[in-house]
C-alpha positions, 0 to 999 in steps of 0.5 A: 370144121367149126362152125360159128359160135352161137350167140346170146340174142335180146330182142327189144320190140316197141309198142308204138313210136312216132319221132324224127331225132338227131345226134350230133359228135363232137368229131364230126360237125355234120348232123347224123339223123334218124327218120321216122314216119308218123304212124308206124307202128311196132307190135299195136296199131296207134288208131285201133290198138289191134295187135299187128298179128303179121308183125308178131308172126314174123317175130315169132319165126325170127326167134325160132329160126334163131333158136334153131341156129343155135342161139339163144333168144330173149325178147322184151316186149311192151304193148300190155297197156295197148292190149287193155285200151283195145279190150276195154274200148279206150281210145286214149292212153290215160294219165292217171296211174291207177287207170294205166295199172288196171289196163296193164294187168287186163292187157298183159294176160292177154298179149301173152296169151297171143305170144303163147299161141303164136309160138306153139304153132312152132311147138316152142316153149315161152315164159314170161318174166315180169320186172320192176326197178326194186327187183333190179336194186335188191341184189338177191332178187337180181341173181335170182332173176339171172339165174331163172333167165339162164335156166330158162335159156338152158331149157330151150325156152325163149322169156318173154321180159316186160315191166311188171307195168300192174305194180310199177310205180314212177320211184320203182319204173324202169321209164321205158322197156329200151332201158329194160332191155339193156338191163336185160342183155347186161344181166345175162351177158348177152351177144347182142342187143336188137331194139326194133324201131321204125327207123333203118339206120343212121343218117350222116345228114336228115334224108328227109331234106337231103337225098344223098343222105348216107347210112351210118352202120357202125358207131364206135364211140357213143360217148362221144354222141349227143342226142337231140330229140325233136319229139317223144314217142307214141301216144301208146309208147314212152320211150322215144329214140333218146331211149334208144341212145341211153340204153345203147351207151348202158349196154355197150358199157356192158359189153353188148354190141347194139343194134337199131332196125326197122320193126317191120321186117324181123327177118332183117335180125337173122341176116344181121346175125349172120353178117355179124358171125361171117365178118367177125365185126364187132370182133367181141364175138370172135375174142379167144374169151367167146370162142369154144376152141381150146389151146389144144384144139387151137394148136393142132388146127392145120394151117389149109383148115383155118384158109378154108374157114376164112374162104367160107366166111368170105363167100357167106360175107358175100352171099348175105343181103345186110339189111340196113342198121346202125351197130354200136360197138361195145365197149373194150372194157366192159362192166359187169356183174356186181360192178353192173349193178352197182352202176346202173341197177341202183338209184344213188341217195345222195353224193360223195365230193372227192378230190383228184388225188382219191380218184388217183387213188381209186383208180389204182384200185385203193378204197375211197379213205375220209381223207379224199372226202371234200363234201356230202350232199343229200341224206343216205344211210350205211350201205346205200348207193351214192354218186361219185363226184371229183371236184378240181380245185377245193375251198378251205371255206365255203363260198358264196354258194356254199359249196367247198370246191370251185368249178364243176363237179364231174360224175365218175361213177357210184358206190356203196357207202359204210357210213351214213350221210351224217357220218360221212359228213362228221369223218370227211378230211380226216383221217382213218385212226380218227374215225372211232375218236368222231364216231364212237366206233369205226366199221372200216377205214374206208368210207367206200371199198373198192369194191363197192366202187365202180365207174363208168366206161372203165376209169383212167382207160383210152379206147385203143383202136383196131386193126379190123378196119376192112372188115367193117369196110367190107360189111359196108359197101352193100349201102354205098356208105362213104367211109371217111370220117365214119368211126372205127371199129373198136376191140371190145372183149368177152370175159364171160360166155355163159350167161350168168356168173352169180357169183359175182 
């Protein structure tokens, strides 16, 4: 009998977060809190900035028992900045770029140098990997940076990611490393996506003034989720629980189902993992895409063995003491590799003003003809990142704004353009055979091919619901959630096992 398949585990951890924060849905009018204490801490202490050895030491045998288990295991790790104020006596975060640089670069030797001692008392093998925004932007840097995590992966070694912080300036950073592990986790095609926090969960009401307060455990639908922060993060951090949402949307769009724990307890991940592969909830885990089994095998498998299996799921489903989490279930239609990139790896130099009917288009997988184009706006050069904007209702003339349509304009996704701004500006509402004519010459018919077009959450697709509900109920009934009006379960699939596809 088979036991579960081994997952793909990114594990993001804070430097140091203090905050309360709510999210409101659409769905359901009662207010969904996270709660915090002022002061705790992550990884390093806000006061004296010692590196929490107790913490690190647990997170350290967290990640071996995973990869024990089988797994395979990344950490994205802040904290290099916090190590420098302690080595150089500083007892504020300056503000003053070079000064942060200088700190990181003192810090982040000697935070890895701490990581390094901890794991080879386990005798496990790490590495660090260092990265900024233009490493993720410039498409031969990013497979190259896939194809070294995966290699590592291969070799039993757990990376240790960070934001190259020394040489990060604000047009190349990625902001915050919860943004960074998302990225992370997208790029490798990971199972699961941990960002370690001081919170438990979501709350269906704020605990703090209400004590029936119940835990949220599953979100199915973060699109449909607002955020309101009532403070930022850490005097030492940058990222507050607003990051913590945006990178949980940025991963489950990407197929990676998102976790939110308390940091203080990293065995709470092992127990999690395990509860995750018992229920097979999400059931991306379980899709015939993740599963080894093949047809064969799959055909030959005895009737009494596959009730034997689900009889052990069940017990293991039993035995496990789930530890409070709020999960975010991935998305059903997930955007990958070149599609991935395009989206979120670059930064878009201006907008491309479309109207329905190059939507409808686009959407049956034509490419964006001039013909669709009803504006430009800012100043971008050929094969440059571009938003995408569907207008309703379009102008023969400019308004009083100046603008060419009426309305708001709605972000559907980004491209990769084959002319420049001007260009665009000169072809748009014409059509193909006139390019050459304005131009003096035509590269394509297209001012963006489908495939350098791609959009977000999967355009024109209805998340469809699941049958997986008692599962999910089943997963929920060690925190005594109530259900009614919790979200679903959705049915997100796997198209890709390995953690790489640089082919892409």
């Amino acid at each position: 009998m088979r036991g579960p398949r081994p997952l793909g585990v990114v594990i993001k951890l804070g430097e140091f977060l203090s905050h309360q924060f709510c999210i409101t849905s659409p769905t359901n009018t009662s207010p969904l809190f996270f709660s915090s204490q002022k002061g705790t801490s992550s990884i390093v202490d806000e006061k004296s900035h010692e590196p929490l050895l107790s913490i690190l030491t647990l997170i350290v045998e967290t990640a071996v028992k995973l990869r024990k288990d089988g797994h395979k295991v990344i950490i994205v790790s802040s904290g290099a900045i916090g190590v420098g104020l302690r080595r150089m006596d500083v007892d504020k975060r300056p503000k003053h770029l070079s000064k942060l640089q200088a700190l990181a670069a003192i810090g982040q030797c000697r935070l890895m140098s701490l990581w390094d001692s901890l794991f080879n008392h386990l005798r496990q093998p790490i590495a660090q990997i260092l990265l900024t925004r233009n490493d993720i932007a410039d498409r031969s840097r990013y497979l190259n940076a896939q194809r070294t995590i995966a290699e590592l992966l291969d070799m039993g070694v757990i990376p240790i990611v960070n934001e190259n912080d020394t040489l990060a300036v604000s047009e190349i950073k990625f902001g915050d490393n919860d943004t960074l592990s998302a990225v992370t986790a997208a790029m490798v095609h990971a199972d699961l996506l941990f960002l370690m926090t001081d919170v438990d969960c979501l709350y269906d009401k704020n605990p703090r003034h209400h004590p029936d307060a119940q835990p949220i455990e599953v979100v199915e639908d973060i699109s449909s989720l607002v955020a309101d922060v009532s403070s930022a993060g850490s005097s030492l951090g940058t990222g507050g629980m607003s990051t913590k949402i945006v990178a949980a949307r940025l991963a489950t769009s990407a197929g990676v189902t998102t976790v939110i724990t308390r940091s203080s307890n990293p065995g709470n991940i092992i127990n999690i993992v395990k509860h995750i592969q018992a229920s097979r909830s999400p059931p991306s885990l379980a899709t015939k895409a993740n599963q080894t089994t093949t047809p064969e095998a799959s055909d030959t498998e005895s009737s009494s063995e596959s009730a034997i299996r689900a009889q052990v799921t069940a017990n293991e489903s039993k035995s496990l003491s789930i530890p409070l989490h709020t999960r975010f279930l991935p998305s059903p239609h997930p955007v990958r590799d070149r599609y991935f990139w395009i989206l979120y790896g670059l930064r878009p130099h201006g907008t491309i003003y479309i109207d329905t009917g190059a939507y409808n288009a686009l959407v049956r997988k034509a490419g964006l003809l001039p013909a669709g184009v009803v504006d430009v706006e800012g100043v971008f050069a050929q094969h440059e990142a571009v938003s995408i904007r569907v207008v309703e209702k379009k102008r023969t003339i400019p308004g009083e704004d100046g603008k060419l349509w009426e309305g708001e304009a709605r972000e559907v996704g980004r491209a990769l353009t084959n002319y420049s701004s001007a260009e665009v500006m000169r072809i748009k509402g014409k059509q193909s055979s006139e390019i050459e004519k304005l131009l003096g010459y035509m590269d394509s018919e297209y001012v963006a091919p489908r495939e350098s077009i791609s959009f977000f959450g999967g355009a024109g697709i209805s998340r469809p619901s699941t049958p997986m509900r008692e599962l999910v109920v089943q997963g929920a009934s060690r925190v005594g959630t109530p259900r009614a009006g919790t979200p679903r379960a959705g049915t997100p699939t796997k198209e890709v096992e390995n953690p790489v596809d640089a082919t892409a």
